[in-house]
N, CA, C and O atoms as a GROMACS GRO file, in nm:
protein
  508
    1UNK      N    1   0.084  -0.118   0.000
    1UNK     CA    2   0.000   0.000   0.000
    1UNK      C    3   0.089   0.125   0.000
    1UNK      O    4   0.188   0.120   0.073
    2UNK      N    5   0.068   0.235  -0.070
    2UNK     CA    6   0.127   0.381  -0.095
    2UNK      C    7   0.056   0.435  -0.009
    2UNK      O    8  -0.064   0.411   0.008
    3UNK      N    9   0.150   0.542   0.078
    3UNK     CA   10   0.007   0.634   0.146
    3UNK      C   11   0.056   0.784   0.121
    3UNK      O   12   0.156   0.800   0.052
    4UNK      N   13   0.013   0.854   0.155
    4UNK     CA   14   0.041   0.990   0.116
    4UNK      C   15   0.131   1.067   0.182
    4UNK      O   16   0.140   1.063   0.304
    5UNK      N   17   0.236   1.173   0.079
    5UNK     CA   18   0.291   1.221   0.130
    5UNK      C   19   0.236   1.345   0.195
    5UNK      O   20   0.115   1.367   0.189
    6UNK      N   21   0.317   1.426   0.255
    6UNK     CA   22   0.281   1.585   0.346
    6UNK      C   23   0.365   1.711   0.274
    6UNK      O   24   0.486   1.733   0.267
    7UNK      N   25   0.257   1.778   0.229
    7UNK     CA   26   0.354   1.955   0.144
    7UNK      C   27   0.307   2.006   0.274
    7UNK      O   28   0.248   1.964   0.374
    8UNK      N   29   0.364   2.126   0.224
    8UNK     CA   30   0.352   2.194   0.336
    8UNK      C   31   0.448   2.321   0.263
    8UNK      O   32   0.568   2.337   0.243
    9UNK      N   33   0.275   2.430   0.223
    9UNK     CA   34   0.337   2.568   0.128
    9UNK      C   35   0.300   2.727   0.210
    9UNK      O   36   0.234   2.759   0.309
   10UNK      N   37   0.353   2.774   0.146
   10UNK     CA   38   0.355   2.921   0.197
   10UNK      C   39   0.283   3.033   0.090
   10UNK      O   40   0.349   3.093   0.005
   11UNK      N   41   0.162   3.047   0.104
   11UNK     CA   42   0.129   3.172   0.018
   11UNK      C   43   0.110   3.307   0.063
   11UNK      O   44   0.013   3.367   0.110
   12UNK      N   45   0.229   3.340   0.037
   12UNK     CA   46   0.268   3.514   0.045
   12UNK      C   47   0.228   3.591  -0.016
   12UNK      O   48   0.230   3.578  -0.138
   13UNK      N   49   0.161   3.737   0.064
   13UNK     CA   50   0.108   3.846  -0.010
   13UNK      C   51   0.147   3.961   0.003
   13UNK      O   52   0.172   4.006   0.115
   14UNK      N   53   0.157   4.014  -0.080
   14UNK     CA   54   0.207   4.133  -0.099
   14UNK      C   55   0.166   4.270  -0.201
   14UNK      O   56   0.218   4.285  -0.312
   15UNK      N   57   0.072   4.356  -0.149
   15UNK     CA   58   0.027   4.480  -0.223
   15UNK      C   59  -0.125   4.374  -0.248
   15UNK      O   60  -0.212   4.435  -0.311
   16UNK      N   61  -0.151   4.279  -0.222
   16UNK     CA   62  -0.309   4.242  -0.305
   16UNK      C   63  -0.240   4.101  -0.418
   16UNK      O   64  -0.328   4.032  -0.470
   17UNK      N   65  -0.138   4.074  -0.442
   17UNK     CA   66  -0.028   4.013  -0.531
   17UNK      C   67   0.012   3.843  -0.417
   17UNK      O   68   0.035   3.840  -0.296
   18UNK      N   69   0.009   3.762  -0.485
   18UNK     CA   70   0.034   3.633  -0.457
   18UNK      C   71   0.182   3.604  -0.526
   18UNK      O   72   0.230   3.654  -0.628
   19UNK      N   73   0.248   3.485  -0.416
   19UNK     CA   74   0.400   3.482  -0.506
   19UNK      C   75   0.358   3.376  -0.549
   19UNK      O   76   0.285   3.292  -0.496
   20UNK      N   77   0.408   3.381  -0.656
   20UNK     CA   78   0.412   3.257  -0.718
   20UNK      C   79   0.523   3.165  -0.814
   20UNK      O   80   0.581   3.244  -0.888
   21UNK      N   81   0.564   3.041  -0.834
   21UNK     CA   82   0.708   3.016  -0.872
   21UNK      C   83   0.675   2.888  -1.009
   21UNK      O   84   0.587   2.801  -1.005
   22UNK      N   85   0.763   2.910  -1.110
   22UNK     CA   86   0.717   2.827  -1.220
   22UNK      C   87   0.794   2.719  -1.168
   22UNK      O   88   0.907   2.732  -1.121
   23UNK      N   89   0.718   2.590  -1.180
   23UNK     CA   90   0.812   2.475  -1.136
   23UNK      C   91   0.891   2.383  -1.284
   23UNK      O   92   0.824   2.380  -1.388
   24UNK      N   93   1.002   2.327  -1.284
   24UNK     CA   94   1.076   2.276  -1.302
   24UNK      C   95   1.082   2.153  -1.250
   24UNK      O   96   1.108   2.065  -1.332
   25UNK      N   97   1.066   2.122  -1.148
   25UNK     CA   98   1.036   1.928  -1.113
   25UNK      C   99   0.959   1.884  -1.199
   25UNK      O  100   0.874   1.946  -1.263
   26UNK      N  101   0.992   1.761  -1.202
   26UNK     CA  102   0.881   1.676  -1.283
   26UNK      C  103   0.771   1.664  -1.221
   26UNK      O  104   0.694   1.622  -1.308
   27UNK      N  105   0.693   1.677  -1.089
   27UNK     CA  106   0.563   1.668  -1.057
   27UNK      C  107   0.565   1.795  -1.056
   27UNK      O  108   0.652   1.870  -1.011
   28UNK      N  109   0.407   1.834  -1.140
   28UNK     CA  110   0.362   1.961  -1.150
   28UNK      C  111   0.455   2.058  -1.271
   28UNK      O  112   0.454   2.180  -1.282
   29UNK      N  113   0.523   1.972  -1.341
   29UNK     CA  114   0.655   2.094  -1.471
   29UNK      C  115   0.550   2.143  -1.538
   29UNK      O  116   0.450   2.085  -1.581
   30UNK      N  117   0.598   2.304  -1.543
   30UNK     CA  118   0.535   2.386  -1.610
   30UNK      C  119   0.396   2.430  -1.574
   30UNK      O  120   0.320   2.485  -1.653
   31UNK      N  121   0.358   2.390  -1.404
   31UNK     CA  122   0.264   2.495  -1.386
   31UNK      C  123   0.293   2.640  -1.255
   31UNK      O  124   0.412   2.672  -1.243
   32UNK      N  125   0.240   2.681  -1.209
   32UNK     CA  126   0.279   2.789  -1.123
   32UNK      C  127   0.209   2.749  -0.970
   32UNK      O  128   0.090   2.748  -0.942
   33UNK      N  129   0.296   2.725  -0.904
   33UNK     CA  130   0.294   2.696  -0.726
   33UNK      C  131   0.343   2.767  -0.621
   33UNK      O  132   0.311   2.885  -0.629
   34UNK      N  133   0.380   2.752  -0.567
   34UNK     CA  134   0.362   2.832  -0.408
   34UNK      C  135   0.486   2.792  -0.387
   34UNK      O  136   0.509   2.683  -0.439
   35UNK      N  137   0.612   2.861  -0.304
   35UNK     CA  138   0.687   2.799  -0.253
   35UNK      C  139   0.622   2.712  -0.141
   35UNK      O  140   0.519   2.730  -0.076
   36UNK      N  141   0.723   2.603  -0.140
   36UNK     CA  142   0.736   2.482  -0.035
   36UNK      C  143   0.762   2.379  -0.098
   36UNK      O  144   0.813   2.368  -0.209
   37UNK      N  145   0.710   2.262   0.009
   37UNK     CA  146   0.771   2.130  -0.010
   37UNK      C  147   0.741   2.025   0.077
   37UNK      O  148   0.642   2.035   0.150
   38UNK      N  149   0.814   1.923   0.079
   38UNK     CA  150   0.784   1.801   0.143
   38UNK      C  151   0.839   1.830   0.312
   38UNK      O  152   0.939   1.894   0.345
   39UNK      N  153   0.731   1.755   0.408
   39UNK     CA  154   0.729   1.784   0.504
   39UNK      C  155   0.806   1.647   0.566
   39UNK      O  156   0.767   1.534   0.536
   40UNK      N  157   0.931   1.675   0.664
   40UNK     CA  158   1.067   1.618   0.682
   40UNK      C  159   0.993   1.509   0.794
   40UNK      O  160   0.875   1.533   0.822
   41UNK      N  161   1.060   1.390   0.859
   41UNK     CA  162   0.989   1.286   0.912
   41UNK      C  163   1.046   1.385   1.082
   41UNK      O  164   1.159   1.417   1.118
   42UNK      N  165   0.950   1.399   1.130
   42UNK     CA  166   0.962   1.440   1.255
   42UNK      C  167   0.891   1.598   1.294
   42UNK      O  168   0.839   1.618   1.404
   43UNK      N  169   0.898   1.682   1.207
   43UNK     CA  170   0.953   1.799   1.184
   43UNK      C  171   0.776   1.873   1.179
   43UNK      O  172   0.679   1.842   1.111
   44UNK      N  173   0.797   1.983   1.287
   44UNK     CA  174   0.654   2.013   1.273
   44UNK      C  175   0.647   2.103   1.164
   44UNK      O  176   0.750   2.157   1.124
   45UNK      N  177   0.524   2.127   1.106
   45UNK     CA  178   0.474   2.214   0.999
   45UNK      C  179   0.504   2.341   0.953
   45UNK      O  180   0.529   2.373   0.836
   46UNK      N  181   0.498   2.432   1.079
   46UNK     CA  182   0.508   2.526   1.037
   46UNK      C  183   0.664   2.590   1.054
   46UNK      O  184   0.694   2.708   1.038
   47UNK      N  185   0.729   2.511   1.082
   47UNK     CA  186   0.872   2.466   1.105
   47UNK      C  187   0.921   2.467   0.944
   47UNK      O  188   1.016   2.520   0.887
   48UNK      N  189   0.825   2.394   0.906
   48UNK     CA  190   0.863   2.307   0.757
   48UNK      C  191   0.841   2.445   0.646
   48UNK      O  192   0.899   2.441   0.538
   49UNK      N  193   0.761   2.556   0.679
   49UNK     CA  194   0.709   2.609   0.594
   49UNK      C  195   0.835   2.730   0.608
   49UNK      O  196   0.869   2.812   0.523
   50UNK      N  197   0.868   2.718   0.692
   50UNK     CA  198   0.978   2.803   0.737
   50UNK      C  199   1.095   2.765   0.659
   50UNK      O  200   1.173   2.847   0.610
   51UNK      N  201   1.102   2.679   0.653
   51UNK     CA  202   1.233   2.583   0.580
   51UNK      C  203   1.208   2.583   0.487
   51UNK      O  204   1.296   2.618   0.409
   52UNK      N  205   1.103   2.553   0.441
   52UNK     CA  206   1.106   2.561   0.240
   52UNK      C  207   1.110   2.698   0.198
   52UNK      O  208   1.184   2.731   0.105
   53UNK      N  209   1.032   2.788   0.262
   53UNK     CA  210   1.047   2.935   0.199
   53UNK      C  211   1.163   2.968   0.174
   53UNK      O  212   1.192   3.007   0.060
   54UNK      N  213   1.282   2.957   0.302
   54UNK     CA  214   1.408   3.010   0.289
   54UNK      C  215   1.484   2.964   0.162
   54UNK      O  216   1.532   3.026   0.068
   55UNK      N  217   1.477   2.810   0.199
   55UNK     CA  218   1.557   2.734   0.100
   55UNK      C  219   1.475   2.768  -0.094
   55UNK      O  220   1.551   2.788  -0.189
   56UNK      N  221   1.377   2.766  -0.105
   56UNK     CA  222   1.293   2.847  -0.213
   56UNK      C  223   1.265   2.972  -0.300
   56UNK      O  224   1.198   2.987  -0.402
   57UNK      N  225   1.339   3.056  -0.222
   57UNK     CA  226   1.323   3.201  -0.209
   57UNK      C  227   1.446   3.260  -0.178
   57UNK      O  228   1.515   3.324  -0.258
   58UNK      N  229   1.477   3.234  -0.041
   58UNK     CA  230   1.603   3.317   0.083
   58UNK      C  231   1.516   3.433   0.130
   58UNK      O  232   1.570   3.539   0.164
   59UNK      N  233   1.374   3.417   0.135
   59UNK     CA  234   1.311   3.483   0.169
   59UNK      C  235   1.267   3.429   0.355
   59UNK      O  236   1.228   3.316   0.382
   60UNK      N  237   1.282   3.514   0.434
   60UNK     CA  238   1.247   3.470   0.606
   60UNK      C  239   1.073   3.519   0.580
   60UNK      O  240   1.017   3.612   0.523
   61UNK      N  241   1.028   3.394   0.660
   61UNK     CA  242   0.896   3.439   0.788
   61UNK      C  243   0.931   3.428   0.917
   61UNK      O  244   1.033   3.366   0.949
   62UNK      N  245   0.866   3.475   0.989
   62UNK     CA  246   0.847   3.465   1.164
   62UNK      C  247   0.718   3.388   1.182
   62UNK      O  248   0.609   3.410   1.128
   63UNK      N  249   0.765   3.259   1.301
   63UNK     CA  250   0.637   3.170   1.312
   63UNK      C  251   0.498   3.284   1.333
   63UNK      O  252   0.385   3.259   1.292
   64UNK      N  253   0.542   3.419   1.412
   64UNK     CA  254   0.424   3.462   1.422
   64UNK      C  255   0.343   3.547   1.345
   64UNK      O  256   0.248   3.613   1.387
   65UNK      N  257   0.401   3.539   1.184
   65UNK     CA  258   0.336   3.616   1.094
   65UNK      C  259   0.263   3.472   0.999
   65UNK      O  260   0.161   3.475   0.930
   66UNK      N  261   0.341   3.370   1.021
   66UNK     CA  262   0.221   3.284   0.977
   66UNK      C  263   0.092   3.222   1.015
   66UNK      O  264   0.087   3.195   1.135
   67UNK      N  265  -0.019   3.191   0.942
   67UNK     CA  266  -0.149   3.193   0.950
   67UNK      C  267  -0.177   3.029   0.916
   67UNK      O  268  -0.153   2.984   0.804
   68UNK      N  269  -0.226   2.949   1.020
   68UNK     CA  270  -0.254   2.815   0.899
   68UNK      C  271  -0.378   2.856   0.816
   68UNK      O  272  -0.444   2.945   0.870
   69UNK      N  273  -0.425   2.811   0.698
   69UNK     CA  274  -0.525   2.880   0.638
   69UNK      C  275  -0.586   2.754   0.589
   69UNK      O  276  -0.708   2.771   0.588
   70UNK      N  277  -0.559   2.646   0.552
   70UNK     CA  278  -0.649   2.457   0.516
   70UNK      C  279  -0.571   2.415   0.485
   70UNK      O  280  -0.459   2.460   0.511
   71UNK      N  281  -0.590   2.306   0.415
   71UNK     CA  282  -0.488   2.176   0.334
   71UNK      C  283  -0.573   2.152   0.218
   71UNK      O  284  -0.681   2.210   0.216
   72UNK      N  285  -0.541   2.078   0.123
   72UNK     CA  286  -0.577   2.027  -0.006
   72UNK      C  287  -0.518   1.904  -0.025
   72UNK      O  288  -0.404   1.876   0.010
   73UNK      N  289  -0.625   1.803  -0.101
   73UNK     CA  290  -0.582   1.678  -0.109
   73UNK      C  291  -0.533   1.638  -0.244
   73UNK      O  292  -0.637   1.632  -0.309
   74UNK      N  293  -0.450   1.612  -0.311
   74UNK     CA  294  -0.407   1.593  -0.471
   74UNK      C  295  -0.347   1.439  -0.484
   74UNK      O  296  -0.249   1.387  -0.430
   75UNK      N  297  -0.435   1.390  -0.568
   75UNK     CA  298  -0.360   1.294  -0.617
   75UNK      C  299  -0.342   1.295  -0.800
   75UNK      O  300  -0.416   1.321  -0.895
   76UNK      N  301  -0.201   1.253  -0.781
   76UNK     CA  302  -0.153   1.297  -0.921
   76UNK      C  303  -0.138   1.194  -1.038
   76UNK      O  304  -0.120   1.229  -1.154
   77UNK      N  305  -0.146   1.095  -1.005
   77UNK     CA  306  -0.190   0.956  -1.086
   77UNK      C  307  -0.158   0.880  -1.000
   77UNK      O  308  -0.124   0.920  -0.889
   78UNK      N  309  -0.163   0.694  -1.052
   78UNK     CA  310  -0.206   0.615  -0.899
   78UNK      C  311  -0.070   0.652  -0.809
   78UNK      O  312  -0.108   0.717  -0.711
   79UNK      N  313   0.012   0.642  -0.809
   79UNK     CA  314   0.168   0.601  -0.718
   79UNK      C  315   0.161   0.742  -0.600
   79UNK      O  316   0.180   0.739  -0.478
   80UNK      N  317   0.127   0.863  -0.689
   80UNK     CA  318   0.139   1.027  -0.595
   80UNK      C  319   0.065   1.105  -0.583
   80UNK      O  320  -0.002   1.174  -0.660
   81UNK      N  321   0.079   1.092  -0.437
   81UNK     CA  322  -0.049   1.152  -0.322
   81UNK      C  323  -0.037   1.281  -0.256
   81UNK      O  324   0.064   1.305  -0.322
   82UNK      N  325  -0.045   1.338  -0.217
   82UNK     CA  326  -0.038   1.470  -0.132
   82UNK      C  327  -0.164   1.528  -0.055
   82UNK      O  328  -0.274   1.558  -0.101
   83UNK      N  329  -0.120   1.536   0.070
   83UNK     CA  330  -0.193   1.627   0.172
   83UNK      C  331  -0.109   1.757   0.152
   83UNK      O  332   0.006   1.752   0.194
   84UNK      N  333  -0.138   1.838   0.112
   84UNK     CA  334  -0.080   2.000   0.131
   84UNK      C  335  -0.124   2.088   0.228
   84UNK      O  336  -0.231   2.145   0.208
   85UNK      N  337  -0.058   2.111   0.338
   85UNK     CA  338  -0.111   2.235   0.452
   85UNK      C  339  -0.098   2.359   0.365
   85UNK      O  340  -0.045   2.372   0.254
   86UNK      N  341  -0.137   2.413   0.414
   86UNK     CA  342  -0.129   2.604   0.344
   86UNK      C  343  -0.109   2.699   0.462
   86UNK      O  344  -0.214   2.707   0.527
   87UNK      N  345  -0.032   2.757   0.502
   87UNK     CA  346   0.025   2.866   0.568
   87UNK      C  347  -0.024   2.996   0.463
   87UNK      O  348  -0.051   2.984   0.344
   88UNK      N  349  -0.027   3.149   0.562
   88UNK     CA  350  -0.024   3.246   0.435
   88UNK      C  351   0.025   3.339   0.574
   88UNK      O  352   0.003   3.308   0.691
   89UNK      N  353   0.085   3.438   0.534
   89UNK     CA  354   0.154   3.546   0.555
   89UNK      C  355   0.148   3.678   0.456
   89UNK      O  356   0.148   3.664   0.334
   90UNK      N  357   0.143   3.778   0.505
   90UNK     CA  358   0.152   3.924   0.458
   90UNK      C  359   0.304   4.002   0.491
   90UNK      O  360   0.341   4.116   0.464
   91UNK      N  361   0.372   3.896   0.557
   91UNK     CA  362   0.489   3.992   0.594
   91UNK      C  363   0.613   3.884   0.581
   91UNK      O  364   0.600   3.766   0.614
   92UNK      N  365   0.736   3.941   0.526
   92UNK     CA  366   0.809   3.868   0.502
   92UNK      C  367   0.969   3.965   0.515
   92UNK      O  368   0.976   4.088   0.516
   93UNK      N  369   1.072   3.878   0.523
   93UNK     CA  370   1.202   3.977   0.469
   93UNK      C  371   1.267   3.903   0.399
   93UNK      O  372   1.245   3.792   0.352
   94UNK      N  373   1.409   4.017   0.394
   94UNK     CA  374   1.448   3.950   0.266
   94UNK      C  375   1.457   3.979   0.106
   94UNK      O  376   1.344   3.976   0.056
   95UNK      N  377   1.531   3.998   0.039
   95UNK     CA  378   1.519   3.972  -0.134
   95UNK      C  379   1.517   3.829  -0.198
   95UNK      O  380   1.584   3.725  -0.199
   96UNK      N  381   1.405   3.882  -0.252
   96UNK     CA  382   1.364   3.727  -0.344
   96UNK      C  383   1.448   3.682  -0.425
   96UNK      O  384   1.507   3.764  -0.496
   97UNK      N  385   1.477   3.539  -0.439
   97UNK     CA  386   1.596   3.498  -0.540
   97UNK      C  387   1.544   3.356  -0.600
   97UNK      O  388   1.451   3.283  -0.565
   98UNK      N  389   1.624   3.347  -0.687
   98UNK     CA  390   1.585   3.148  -0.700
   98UNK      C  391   1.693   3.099  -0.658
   98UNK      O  392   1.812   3.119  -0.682
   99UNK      N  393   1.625   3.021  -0.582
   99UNK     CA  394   1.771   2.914  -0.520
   99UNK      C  395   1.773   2.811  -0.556
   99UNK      O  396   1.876   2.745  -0.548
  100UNK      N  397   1.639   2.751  -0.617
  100UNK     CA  398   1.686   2.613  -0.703
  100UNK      C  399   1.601   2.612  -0.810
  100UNK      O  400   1.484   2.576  -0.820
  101UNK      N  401   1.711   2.676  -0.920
  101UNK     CA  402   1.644   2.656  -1.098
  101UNK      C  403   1.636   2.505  -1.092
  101UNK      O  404   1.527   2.479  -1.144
  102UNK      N  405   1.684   2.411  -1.062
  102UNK     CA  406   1.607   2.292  -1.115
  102UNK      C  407   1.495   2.232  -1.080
  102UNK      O  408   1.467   2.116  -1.112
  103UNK      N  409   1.406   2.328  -0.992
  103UNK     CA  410   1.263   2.287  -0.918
  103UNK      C  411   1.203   2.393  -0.954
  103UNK      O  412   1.101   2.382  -1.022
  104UNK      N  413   1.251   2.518  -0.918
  104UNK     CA  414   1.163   2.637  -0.997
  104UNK      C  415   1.249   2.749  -1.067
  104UNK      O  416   1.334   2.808  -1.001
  105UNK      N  417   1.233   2.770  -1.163
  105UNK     CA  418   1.312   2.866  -1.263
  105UNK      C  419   1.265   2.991  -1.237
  105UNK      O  420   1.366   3.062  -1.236
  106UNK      N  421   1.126   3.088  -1.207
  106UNK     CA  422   1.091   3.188  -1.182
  106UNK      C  423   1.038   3.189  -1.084
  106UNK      O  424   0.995   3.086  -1.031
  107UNK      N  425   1.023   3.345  -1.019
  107UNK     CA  426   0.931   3.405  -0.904
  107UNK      C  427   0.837   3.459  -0.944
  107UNK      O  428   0.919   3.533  -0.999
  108UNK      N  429   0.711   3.511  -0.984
  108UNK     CA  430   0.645   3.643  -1.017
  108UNK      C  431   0.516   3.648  -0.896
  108UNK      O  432   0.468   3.556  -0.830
  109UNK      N  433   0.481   3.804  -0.897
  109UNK     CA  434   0.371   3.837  -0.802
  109UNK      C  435   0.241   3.870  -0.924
  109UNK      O  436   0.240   3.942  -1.023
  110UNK      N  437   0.135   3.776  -0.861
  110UNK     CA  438   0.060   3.762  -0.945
  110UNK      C  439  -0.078   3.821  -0.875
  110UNK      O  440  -0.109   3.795  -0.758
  111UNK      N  441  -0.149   3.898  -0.959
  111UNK     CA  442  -0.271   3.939  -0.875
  111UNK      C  443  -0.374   3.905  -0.898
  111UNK      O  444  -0.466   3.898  -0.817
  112UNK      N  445  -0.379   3.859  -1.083
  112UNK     CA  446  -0.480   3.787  -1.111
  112UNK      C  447  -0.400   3.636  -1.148
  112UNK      O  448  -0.299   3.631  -1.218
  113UNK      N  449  -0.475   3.503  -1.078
  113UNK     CA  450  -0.365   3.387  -1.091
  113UNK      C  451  -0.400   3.332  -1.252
  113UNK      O  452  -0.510   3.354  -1.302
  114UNK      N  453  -0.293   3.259  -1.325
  114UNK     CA  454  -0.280   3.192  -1.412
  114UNK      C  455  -0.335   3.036  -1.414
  114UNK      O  456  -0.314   2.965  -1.316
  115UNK      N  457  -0.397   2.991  -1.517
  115UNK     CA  458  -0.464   2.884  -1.547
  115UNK      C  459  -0.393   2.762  -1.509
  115UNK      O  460  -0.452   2.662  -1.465
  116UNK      N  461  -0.253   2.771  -1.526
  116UNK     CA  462  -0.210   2.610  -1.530
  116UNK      C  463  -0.140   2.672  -1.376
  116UNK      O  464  -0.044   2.747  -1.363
  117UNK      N  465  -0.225   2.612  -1.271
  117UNK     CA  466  -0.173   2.612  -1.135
  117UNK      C  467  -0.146   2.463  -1.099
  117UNK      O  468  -0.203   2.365  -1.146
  118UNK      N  469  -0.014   2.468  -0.977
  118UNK     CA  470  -0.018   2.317  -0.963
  118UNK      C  471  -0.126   2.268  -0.865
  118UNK      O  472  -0.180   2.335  -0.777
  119UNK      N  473  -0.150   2.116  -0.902
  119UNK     CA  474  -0.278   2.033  -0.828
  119UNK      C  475  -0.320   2.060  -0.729
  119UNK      O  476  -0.442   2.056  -0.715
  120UNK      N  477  -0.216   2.105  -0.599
  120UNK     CA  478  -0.235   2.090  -0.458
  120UNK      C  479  -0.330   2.231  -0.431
  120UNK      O  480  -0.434   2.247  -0.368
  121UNK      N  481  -0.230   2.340  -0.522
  121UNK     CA  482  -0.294   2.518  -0.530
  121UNK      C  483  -0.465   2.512  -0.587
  121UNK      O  484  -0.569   2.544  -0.530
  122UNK      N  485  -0.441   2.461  -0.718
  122UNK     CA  486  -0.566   2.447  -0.795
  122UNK      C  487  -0.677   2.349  -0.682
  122UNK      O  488  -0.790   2.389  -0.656
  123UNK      N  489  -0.630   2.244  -0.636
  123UNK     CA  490  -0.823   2.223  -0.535
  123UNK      C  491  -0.779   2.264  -0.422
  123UNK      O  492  -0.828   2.201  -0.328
  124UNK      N  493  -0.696   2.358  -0.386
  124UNK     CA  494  -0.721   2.454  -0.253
  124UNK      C  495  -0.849   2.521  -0.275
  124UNK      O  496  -0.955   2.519  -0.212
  125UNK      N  497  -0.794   2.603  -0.424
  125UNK     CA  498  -0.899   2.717  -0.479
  125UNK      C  499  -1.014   2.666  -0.474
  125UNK      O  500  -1.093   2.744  -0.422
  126UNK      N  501  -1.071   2.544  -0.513
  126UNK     CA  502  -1.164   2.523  -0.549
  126UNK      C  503  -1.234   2.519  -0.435
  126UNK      O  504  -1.354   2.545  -0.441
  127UNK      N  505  -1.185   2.491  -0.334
  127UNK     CA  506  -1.260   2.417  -0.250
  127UNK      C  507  -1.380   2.519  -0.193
  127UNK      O  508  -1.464   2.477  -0.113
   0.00000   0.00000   0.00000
C-alpha cells in the first residue's frame, strides 16, 4: 500500500499580489505553485514552511506572521499523493531569489492567478 505524502506551502502576499514560482520538477513541470515542499519525518509544519520558503526564495517568515489557512488533497496519478497544509503570511524579509532553478526557474507576483496552477494550489482554490 502507498500512502500519502505531506507539502507543506507558503502563500505570500504582498500589495493584493500572490507569489508565485514556475516549477521545473517533474511533478507539476510547467505549472505555477507556491513555494514549499515536502514535510521532513519528525519535523513540525510550520517549522517546515519556514524551511522551504528560505531554502525556495532566501526569503524569512516569523512563526508569528504565519497563518494556517487549510490543506488540499491531490492525487496525481495512482503512485502520488499529497496532503498539502497552506500557511499564508503578509509579511516577510528579505530579497527574493531562485535558489533552485532545477525545481523552480521563476518568481512572479501575481494578482490575477494563471490557469495552469499546480494540483495541490488548484483544489485549494476550489474548495
Amino acid at each position: 500500500m502507498i500512502y500519502p505524502g505531506v507539502g507543506v506551502v507558503v502563500l505570500l502576499k504582498n500589495d493584493n499580489k500572490i507569489l508565485l514560482g514556475f516549477r521545473n520538477a517533474e511533478l507539476g513541470k510547467n505549472t505555477w505553485g507556491l513555494p514549499g515542499g515536502k514535510l521532513d519525518f519528525g519535523e513540525e509544519p510550520i517549522n517546515c514552511a519556514i524551511r522551504e520558503l528560505k531554502e525556495e526564495t532566501d526569503l524569512d517568515v516569523k512563526i508569528s506572521d504565519l497563518k494556517f489557512i487549510g490543506l488540499s488533497n491531490a492525487i496525481f496519478d495512482n503512485e502520488t499523493h499529497y496532503i498539502t497544509l497552506f500557511y499564508e503570511s503578509e509579511k516577510f524579509y528579505g530579497e527574493l531569489k531562485i535558489m533552485e532553478p532545477d525545481k523552480c526557474n521563476e518568481w512572479k507576483w501575481f494578482d490575477k492567478l494563471p490557469e495552469n496552477l499546480f494540483l495541490p494550489f488548484k483544489n485549494f482554490i476550489q474548495q
